[in-house]
C-alpha positions as CSV (number, residue, x, y, z in Angstrom):
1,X,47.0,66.8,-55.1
2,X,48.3,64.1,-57.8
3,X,49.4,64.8,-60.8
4,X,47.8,63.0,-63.5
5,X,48.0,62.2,-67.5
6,X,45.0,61.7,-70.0
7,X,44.8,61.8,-73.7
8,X,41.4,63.7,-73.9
9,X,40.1,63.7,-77.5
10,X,43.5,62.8,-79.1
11,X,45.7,65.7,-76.8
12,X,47.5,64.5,-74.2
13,X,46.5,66.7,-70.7
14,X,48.4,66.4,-67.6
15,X,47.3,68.3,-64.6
16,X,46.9,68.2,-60.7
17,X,43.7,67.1,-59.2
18,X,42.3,66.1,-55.3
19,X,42.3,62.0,-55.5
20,X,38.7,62.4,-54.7
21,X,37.6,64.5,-57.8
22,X,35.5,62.2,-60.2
23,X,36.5,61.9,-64.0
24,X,32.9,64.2,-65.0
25,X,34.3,67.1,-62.9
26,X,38.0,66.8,-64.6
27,X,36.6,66.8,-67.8
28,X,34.1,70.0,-67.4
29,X,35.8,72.2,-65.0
30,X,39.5,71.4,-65.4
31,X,40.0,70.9,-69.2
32,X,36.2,73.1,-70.0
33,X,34.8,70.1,-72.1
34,X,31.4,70.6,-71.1
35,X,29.3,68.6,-73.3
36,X,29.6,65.8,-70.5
37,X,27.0,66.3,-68.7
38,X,26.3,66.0,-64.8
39,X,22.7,64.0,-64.4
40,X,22.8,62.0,-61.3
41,X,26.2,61.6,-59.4
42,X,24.8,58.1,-59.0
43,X,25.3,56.3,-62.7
44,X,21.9,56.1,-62.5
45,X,21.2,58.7,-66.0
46,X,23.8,57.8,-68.1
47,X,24.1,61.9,-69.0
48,X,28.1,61.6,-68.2
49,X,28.7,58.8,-70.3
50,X,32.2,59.3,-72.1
51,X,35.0,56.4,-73.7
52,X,37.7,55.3,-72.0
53,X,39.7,53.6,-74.0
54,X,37.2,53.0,-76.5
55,X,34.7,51.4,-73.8
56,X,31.5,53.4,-72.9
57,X,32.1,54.5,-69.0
58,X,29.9,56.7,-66.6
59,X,32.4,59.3,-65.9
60,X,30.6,60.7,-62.6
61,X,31.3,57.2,-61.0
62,X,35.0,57.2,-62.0
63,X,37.9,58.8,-60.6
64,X,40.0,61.2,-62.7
65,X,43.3,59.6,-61.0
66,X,41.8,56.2,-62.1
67,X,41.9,57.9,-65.8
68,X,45.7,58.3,-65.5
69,X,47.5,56.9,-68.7
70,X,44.5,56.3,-70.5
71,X,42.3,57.7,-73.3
72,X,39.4,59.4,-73.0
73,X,36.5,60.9,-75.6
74,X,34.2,62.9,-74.9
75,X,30.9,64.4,-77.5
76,X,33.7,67.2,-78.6
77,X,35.5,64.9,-80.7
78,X,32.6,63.2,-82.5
79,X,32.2,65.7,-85.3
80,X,35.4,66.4,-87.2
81,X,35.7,69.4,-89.8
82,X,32.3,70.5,-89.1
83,X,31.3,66.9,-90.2
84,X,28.8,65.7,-88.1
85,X,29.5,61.9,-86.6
86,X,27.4,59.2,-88.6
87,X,25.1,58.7,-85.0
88,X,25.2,62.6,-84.5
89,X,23.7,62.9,-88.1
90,X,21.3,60.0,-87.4
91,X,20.1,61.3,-84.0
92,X,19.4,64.8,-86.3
93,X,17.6,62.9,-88.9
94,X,15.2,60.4,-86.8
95,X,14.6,63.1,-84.4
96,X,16.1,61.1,-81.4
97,X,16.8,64.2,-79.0
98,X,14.4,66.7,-77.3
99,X,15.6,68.7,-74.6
100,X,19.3,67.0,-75.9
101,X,20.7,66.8,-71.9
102,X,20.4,63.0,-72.3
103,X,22.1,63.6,-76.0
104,X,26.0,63.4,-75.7
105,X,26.0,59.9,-73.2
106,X,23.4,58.9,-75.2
107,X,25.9,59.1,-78.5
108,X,28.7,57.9,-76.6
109,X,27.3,54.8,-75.2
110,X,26.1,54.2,-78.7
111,X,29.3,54.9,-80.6
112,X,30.3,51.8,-77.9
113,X,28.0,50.0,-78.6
114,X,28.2,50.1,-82.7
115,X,31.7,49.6,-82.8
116,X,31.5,46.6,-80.6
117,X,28.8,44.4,-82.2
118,X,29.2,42.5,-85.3
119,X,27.4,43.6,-87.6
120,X,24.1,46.5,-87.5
121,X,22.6,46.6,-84.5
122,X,18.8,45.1,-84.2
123,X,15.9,46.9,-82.1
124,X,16.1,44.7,-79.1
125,X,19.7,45.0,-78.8
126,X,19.9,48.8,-78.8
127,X,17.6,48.9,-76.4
128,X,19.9,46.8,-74.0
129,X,22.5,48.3,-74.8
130,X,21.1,51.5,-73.8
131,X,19.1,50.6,-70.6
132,X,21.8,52.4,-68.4
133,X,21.4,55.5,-70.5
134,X,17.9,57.5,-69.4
135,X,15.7,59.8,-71.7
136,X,13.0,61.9,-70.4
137,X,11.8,63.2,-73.3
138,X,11.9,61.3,-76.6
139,X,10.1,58.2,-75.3
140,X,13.2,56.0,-76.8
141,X,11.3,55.4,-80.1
142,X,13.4,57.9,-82.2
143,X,17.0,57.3,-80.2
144,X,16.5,53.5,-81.0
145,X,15.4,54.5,-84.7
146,X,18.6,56.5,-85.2
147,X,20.9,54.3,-82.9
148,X,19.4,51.7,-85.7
149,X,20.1,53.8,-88.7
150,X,23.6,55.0,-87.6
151,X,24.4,50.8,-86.9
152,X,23.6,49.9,-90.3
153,X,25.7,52.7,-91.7
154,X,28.6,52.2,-90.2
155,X,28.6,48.8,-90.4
156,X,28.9,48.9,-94.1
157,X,25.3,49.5,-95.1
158,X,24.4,45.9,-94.6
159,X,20.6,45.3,-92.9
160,X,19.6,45.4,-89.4
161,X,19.4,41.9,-87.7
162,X,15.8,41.0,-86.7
163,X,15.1,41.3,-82.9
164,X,11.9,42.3,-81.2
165,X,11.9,45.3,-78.7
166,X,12.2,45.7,-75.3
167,X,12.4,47.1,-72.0
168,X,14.6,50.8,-72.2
């Protein structure tokens, strides 16, 4: 066992793990944060997405240990005082979940992915910046929509850049 630290949604943890347990298990059966989800095992799904230190990561391909000292956020910490998050309200208003498994990496890699461009995201860029995250369901159409919409709000409103779809 190891002994490790993590800020997890703004509260520092600290708790004893196996070396080999990976960060997705830490987060849902050590601390009970179980809108991670477990997909794949493989980061092939993109359903265990969480940030670590801000950056999108696929928490079933990461050690907890290797989460030592850092911070990480999980889907529990989008919505504050019953406020929804601006992508949680957008994915609500385009309709970009179904079943919603794919849901919380989904908003995760997107808050990522907003908060690292420079200004709202375009159509084609959402989609790459998605491609590691997998839907069954929705078809991608709606998530890109309210990835789209939830861009150009909190970027300050100002209008999508132009880009052409692809792949995702």
């Amino acid at each position: 066992m190891r002994q490790i630290s993590v800020t997890v949604n703004g509260t520092r943890r600290e708790a004893d793990v196996e070396p080999r347990q990976l960060l997705v298990y830490f987060l849902r059966e050590t601390l009970g944060l179980t809108g991670t989800n477990v997909g794949c095992d493989t980061s092939t799904c993109g359903s265990c997405t969480v940030l670590l230190d801000g950056q999108s990561v696929k928490s079933c391909t990461m050690l907890a240990v290797q989460a030592d000292g850092h911070e990480v956020t999980t889907i529990e910490a989008m919505a504050t005082n019953g406020e929804l998050h601006p992508i949680q309200r957008a994915f609500h208003e385009h309709h970009g979940l179904q079943c919603g498994y794919c849901t919380p990496g989904m908003i995760m890699a997107a808050d990522s992915l907003i908060r690292e461009a420079a200004g709202p995201l375009s159509e084609a860029e959402v989609r790459i910046g998605l491609e590691g995250n997998l839907c069954r369901c929705t078809g991608y159409q709606n998530i890109v929509q309210a990835v789209m919409a939830a861009s150009q709000e909190m970027q300050g409103g100002v209008k999508a850049r132009a880009g052409k779809g692809g792949g995702s």
